[in-house]
N, C-alpha and C positions, 0 to 999 in steps of 0.2 A: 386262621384255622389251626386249631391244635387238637392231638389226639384224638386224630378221626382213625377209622378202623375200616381196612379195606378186608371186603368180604368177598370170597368166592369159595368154590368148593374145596380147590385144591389150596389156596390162598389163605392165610390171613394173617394178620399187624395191626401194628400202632404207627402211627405216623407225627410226629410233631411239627407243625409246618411254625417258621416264622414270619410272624406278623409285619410286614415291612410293606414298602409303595411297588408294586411289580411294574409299576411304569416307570421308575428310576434303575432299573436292571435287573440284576438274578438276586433270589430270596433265599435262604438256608433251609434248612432243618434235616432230621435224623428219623430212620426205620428202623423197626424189628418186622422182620416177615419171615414167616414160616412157611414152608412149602412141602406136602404131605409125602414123604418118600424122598425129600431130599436136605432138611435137616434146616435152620433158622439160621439167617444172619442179620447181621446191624451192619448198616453204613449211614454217614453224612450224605446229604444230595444237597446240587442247589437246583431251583427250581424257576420258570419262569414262565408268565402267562401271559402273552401276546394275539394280535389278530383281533381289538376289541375284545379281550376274552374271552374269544372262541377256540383257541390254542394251548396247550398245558409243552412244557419238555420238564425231563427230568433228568438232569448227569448225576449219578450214583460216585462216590467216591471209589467206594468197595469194585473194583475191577469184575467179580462177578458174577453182580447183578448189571441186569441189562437196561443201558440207557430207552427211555421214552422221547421220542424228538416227535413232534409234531401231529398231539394225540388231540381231536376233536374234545371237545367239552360238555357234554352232555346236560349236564344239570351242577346248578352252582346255586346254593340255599345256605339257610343258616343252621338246617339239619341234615342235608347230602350234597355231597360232591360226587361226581361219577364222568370221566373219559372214557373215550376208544380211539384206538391207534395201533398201530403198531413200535415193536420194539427192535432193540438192534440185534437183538438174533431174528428176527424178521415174523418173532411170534406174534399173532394175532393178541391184544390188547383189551381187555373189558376189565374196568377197575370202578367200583360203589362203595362209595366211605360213607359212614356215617359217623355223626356225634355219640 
């Protein structure tokens, strides 16, 4: 999955994820997200998809943005991706990429 673009109202980026085995451990890749009223950042995360692939986490490098630990999986295509979860400021979580 590269340069999916997570959509929401207040929400949106680029995401480059890398292409690597998520059953041999954590995956890399790098954001830009924008958040309307509070200004754009980039960080690295690494990424990992467990539970059968019902499970998504995300560790943000960037201190902060708020880690995803244990965000359900909603749809996984080769044109959307889309969780929910909660995050570590304990914000409710709804996130839709697309290609």
């Amino acid at each position: 999955m590269n340069n999916i673009e997570q959509i929401n109202a207040a929400v949106s980026g680029t995401y480059a994820w890398t292409n690597c085995k998520v059953k041999k451990g954590d995956c890399d890749g790098t954001s830009t997200v924008t958040i309307t009223g509070f200004g754009t950042t980039t960080s690295s995360f690494t990424y990992s998809i467990y539970e059968k692939g019902t499970k998504i986490s995300i560790d943000y490098a960037d201190a902060s943005a708020a880690d995803i630990t244990g965000a359900d999986i909603l749809t996984q295509t080769d044109s959307e991706f889309s969780f929910s979860g909660t995050d570590s400021d304990s914000d409710a979580v709804v996130v839709i990429m697309t290609k």
